[in-house]
C-alpha positions as CSV (number, residue, x, y, z in Angstrom):
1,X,14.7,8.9,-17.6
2,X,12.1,7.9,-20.6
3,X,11.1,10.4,-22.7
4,X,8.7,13.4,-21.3
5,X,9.5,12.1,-17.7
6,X,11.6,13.4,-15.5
7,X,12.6,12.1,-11.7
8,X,13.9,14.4,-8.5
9,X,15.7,12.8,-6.1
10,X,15.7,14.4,-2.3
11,X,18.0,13.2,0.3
12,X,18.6,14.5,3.9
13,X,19.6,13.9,7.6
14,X,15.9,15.2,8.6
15,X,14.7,17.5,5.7
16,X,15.1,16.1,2.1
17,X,16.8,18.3,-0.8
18,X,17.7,18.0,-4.0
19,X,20.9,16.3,-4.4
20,X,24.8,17.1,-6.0
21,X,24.7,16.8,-9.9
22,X,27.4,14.0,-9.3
23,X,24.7,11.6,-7.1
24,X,22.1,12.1,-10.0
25,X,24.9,10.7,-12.9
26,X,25.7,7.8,-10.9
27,X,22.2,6.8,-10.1
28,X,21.5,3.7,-12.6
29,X,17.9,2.4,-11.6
30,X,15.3,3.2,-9.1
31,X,12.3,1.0,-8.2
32,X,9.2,2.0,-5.5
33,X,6.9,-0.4,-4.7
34,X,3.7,0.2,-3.0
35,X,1.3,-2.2,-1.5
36,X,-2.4,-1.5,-0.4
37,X,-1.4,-2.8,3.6
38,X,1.9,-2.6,5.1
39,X,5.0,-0.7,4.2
40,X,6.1,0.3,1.0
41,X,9.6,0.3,0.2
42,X,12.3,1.5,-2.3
43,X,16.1,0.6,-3.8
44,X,18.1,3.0,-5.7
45,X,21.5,1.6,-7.3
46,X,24.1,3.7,-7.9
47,X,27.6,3.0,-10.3
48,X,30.6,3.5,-8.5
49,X,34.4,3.9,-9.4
50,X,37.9,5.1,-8.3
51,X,37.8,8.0,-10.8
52,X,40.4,10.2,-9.2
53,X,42.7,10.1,-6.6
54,X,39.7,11.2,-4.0
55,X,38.8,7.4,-4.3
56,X,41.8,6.2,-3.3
57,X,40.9,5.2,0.5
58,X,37.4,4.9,-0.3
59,X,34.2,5.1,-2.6
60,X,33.4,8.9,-3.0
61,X,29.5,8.2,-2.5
62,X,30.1,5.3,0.0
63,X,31.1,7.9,2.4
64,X,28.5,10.5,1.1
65,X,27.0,11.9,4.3
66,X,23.5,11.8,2.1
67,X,23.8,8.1,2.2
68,X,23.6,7.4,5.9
69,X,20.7,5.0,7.1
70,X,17.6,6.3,8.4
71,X,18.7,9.5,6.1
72,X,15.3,11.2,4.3
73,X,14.7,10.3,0.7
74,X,12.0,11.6,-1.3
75,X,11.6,10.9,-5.3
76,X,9.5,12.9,-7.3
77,X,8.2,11.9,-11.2
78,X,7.2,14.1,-13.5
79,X,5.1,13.3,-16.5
80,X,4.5,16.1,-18.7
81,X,3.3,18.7,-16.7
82,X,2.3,17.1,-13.3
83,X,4.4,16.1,-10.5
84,X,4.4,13.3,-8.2
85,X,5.3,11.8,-5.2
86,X,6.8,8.8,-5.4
87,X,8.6,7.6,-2.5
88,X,9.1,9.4,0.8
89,X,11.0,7.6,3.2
90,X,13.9,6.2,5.1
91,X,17.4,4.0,4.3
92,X,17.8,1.3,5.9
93,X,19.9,-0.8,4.5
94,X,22.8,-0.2,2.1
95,X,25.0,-2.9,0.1
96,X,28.3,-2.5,-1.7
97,X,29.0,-4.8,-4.8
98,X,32.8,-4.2,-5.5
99,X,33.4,-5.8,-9.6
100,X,36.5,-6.8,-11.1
101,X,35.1,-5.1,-14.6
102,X,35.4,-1.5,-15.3
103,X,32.3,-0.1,-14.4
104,X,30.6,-2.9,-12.8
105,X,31.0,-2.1,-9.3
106,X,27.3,-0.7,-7.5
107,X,26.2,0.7,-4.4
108,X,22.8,0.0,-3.4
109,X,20.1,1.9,-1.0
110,X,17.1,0.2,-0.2
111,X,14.4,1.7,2.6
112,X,11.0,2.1,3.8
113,X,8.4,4.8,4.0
114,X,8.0,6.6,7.0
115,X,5.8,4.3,8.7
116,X,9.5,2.7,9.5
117,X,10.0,5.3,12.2
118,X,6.5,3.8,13.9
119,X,8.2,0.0,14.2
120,X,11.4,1.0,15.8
121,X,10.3,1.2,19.5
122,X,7.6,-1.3,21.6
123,X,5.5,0.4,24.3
124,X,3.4,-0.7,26.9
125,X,0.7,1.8,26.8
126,X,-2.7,2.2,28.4
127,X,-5.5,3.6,26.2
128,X,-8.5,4.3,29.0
129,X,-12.1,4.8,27.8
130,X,-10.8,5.4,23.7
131,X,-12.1,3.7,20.8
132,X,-9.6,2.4,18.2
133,X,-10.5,5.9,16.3
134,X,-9.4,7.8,18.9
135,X,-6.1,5.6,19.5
136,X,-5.1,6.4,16.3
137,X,-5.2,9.7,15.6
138,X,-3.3,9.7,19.1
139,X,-0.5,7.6,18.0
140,X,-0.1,9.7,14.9
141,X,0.2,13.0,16.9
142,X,3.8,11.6,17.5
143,X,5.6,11.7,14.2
144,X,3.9,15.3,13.1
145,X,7.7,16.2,13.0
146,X,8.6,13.6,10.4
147,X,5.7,15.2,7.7
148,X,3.3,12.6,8.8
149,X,-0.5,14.0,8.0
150,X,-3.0,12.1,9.6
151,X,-6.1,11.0,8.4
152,X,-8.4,8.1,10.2
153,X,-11.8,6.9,9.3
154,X,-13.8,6.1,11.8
155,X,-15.2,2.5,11.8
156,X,-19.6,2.3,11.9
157,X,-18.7,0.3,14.6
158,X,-17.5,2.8,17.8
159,X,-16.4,0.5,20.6
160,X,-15.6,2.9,23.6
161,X,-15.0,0.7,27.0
162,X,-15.4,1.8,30.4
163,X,-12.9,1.7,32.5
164,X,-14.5,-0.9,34.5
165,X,-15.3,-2.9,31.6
166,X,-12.2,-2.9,30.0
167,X,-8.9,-0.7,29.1
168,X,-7.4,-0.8,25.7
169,X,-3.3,-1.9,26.0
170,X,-0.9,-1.1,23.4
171,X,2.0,-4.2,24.3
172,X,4.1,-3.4,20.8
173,X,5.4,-0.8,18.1
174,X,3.0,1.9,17.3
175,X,2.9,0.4,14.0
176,X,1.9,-2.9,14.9
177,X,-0.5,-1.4,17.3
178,X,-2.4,0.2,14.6
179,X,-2.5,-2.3,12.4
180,X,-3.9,-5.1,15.4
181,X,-6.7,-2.4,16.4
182,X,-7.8,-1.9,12.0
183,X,-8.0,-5.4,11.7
184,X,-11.3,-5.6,14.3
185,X,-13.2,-3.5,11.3
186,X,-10.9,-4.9,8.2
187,X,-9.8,-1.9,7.7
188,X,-6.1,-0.9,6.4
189,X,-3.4,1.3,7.7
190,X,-0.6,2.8,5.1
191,X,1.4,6.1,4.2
192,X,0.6,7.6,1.0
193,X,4.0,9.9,0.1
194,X,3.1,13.4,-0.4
195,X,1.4,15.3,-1.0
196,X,4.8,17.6,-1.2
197,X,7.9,16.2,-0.5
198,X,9.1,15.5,2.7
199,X,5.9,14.5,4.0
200,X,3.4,11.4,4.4
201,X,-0.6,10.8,4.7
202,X,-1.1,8.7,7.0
203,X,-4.8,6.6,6.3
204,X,-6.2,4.5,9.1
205,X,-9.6,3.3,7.2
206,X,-11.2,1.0,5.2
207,X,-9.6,0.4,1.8
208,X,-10.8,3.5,-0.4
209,X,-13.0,1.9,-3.4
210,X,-15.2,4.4,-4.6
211,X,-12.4,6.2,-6.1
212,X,-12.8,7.7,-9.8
213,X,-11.7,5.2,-12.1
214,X,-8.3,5.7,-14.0
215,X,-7.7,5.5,-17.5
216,X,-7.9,1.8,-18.6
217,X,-5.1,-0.9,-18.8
218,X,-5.5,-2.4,-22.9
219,X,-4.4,-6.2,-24.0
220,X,-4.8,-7.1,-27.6
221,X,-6.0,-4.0,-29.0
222,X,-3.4,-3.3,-31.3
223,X,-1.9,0.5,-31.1
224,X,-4.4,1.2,-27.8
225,X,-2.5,-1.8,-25.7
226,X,-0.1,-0.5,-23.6
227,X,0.4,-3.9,-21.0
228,X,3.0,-5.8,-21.9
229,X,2.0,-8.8,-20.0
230,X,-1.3,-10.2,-17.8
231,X,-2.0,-13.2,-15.7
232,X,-5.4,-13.8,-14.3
233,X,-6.4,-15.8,-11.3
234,X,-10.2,-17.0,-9.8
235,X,-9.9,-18.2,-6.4
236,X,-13.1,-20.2,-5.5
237,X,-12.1,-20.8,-2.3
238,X,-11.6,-17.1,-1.3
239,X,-15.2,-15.8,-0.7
240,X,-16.4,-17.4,2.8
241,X,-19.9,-16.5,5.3
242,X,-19.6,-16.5,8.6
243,X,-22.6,-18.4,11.3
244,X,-22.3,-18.5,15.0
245,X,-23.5,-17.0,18.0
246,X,-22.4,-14.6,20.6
247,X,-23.6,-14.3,24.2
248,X,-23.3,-10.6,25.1
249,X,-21.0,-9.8,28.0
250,X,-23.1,-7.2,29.1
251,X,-26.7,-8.3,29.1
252,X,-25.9,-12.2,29.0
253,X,-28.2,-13.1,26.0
254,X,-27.2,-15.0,23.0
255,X,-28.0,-14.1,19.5
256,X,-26.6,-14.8,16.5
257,X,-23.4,-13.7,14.6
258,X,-23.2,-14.7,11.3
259,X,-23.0,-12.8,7.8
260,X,-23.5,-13.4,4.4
261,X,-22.6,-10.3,2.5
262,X,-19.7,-8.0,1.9
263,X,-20.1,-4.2,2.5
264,X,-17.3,-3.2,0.0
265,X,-19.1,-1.9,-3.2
266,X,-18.9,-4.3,-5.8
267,X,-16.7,-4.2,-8.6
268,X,-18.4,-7.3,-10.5
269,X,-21.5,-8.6,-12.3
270,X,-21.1,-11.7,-10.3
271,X,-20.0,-11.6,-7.2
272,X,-18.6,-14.5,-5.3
273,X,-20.8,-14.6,-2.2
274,X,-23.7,-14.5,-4.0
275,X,-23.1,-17.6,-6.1
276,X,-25.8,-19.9,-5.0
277,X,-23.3,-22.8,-5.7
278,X,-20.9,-24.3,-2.4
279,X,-19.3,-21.0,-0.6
280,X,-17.2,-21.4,2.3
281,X,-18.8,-21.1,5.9
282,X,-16.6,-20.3,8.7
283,X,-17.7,-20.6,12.2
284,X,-17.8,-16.9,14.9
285,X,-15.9,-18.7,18.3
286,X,-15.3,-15.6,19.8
287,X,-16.1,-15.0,23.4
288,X,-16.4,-12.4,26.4
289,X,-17.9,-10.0,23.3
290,X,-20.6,-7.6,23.4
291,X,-22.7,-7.5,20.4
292,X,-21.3,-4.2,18.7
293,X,-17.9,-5.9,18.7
294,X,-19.4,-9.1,17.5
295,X,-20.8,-7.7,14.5
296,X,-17.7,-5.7,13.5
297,X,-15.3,-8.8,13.8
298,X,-18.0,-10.8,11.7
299,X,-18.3,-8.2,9.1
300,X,-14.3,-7.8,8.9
301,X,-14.3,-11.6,7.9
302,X,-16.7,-11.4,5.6
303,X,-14.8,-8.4,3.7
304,X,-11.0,-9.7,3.9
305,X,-12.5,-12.7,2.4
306,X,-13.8,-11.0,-1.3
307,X,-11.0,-8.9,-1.8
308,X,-8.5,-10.9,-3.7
309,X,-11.4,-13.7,-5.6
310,X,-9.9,-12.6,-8.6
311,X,-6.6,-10.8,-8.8
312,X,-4.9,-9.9,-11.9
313,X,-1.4,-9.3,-12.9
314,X,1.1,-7.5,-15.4
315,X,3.5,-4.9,-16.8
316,X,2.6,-1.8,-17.9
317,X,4.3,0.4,-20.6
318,X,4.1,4.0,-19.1
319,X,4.8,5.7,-21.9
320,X,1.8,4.3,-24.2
321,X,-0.5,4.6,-20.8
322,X,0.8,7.9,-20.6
323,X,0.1,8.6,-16.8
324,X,0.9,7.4,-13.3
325,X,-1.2,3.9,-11.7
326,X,-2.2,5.6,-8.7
327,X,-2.4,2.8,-6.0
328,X,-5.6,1.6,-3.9
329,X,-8.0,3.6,-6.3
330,X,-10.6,1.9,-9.4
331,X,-8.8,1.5,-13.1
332,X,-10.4,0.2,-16.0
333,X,-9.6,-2.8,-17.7
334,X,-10.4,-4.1,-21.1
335,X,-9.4,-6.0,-24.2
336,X,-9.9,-9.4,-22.5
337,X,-13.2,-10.6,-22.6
338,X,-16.4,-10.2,-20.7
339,X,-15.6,-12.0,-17.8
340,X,-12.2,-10.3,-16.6
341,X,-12.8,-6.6,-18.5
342,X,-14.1,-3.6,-16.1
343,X,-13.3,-2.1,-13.0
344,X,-10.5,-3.5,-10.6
345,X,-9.3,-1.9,-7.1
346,X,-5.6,-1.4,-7.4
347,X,-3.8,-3.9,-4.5
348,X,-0.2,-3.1,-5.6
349,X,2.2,-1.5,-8.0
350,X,5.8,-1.5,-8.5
351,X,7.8,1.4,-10.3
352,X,10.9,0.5,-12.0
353,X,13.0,3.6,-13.8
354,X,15.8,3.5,-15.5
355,X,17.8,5.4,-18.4
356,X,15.1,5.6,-21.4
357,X,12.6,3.5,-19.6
358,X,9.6,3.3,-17.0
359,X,7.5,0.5,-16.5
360,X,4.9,-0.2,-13.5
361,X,4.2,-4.1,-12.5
362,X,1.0,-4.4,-10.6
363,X,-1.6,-6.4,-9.0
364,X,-5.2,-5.5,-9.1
365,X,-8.5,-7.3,-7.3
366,X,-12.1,-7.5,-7.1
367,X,-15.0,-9.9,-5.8
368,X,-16.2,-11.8,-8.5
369,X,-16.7,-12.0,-12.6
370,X,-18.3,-10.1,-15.0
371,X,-18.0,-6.4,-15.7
372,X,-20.4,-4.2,-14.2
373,X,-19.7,-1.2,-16.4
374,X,-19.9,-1.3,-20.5
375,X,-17.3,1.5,-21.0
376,X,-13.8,2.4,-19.4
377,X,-12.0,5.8,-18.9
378,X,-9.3,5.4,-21.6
């Protein structure tokens, strides 16, 4: 690894361990990447050879026992003094690249966090008289013997049906499941690896925003840059209100639905929806709702819709930023101008390591221009 940074790979049939000396030599590159919604993922590529006469019928680490899908992995970083987790998950998939040249010849693991296990079997369930809450933290009870830690937020709006009213029906994987019932209050479901290896948090919640913000990402600042590359999008037609109306199922009067703001806090001077300029308007045609459940869909609209106005992308050089980008927290940007310097919410970040090198590609988000802060962390 680079220097000062050190990585620990785990691997095992339920509980990861440290690995033989000889799978750590022939492990060329690993890369993690993480996303704010949905499953992150890994791929570790490993040299292989016919070295000795144990090769002969067949690739020592081919057949390695460690290497068996839906094994354990866990990768742990260390830089300087802190540890890590990285990646704790599951193999899914392996791939053999045989190479006439010396040398040449790889065998690649790629595989999911542990939110895999959650995918692999549909279910026709029955959730009587629970709100989505309460479903969750149910679901998640299940995998307590794969590490998984729960932790679910719940929404400000509790939707908790009768049984004559209504029952709640799971028709799907557990992971799908969750993900359908977060999307009624735009809110996220992910694993976050750790925070020891071998196990997961699991966060059913709104995206977390409010984060302290990490040290800041520098362009064009001579020996205090440490990106080695930036793109920056503005997406007009991202930001959009919501009008309508909603009759309520329960007392048969209409009122309206309709929204104009976002409750996520802020991260810019000007944020899109409150542009006085043209803004999108998208009509509420949902039916057979009651008025709680109207609001919450409306509001979830409104909120998916300011998260990715502006999005930025790039490299970063590890070693001159000298940390970790933690995922779905704040970091500071500067060294680009007024409009596009300041606080972003981290969507994304891919880790690649290799022999002498570490570099993190990432995408980060907010609602609009202009900083709202005059200084970074640095």
């Amino acid at each position: 690894m680079a220097l000062g940074i050190n990585l620990t790979v785990l691997m095992g049939k339920s509980v990861p361990k440290p690995v033989p000396r000889q799978v750590v030599e022939a492990l060329k590159s690993v890369e993690v990447t993480h996303t704010d919604e949905g499953r992150s993922g890994f791929q570790m590529v490993f040299g292989i050879g016919r070295r000795d006469r144990n090769d002969i019928k067949d690739y020592q680490l081919v057949k390695n026992p460690l290497f068996q899908v839906f094994n354990r992995v866990s990768l742990v970083v260390s830089f300087g003094h802190a540890a890590q987790v990285l990646m704790d998950g599951v193999i899914t998939n392996q791939q053999l690249s045989p190479s006439p040249e010396p040398g040449q010849s790889t065998f690649t693991l790629t595989g999911e966090d542990v939110s895999a296990l959650m995918d692999l079997e549909e279910r026709s369930e029955e959730h009587a008289a629970q709100d989505e809450a309460t479903i969750a933290r149910m679901i998640l009870k299940r995998y307590a013997t794969y590490g998984v830690i729960p932790r679910v937020i719940t929404p400000r709006f509790i939707d908790r049906p009768t049984q004559n009213e209504r029952i709640p029906s799971q028709q799907g994987t557990d992971l799908a499941y969750l993900q359908q019932i977060g999307q009624r209050f735009a809110h996220v479901f992910y694993m976050v690896p750790g925070p020891v290896a071998g196990s997961s948090t699991a966060y059913w919640g709104p995206p977390q925003r409010q984060t302290r913000p990490q040290k800041a990402l520098t362009m064009t600042m001579g020996s205090y840059t440490n990106l080695t590359s930036v793109n920056f999008q503005n997406d007009a037609m991202a930001a959009t209100e919501v009008e309508g109306q909603v009759q309520d199922r329960h007392t048969n009067q209409v009122r309206p639905a309709q929204e104009t703001r976002s409750d996520r806090p802020t991260l810019s001077a000007n944020p899109a929806l409150e542009d006085n300029r043209l803004r999108r308007t998208t009509q509420f045609r949902e039916t057979g709702r009651d008025s709680a459940q109207a609001d919450a869909l409306v509001q979830a609209v409104v909120d998916r819709s300011v998260d990715d106005v502006v999005t930025v992308s790039g490299e970063l050089d590890t070693i001159r930023y000298g940390d970790v980008l933690q995922l779905r927290g704040l970091v500071g940007l500067r060294g680009v101008g007024y409009s596009y310097d300041g606080l972003y919410y981290v969507k994304s970040v891919t880790h690649t390591l290799s022999s002498g090198q570490y570099k993190q590609k990432f995408t980060i988000t907010r609602d609009g221009l202009g900083s709202t802060v005059e200084r970074v962390a640095i």
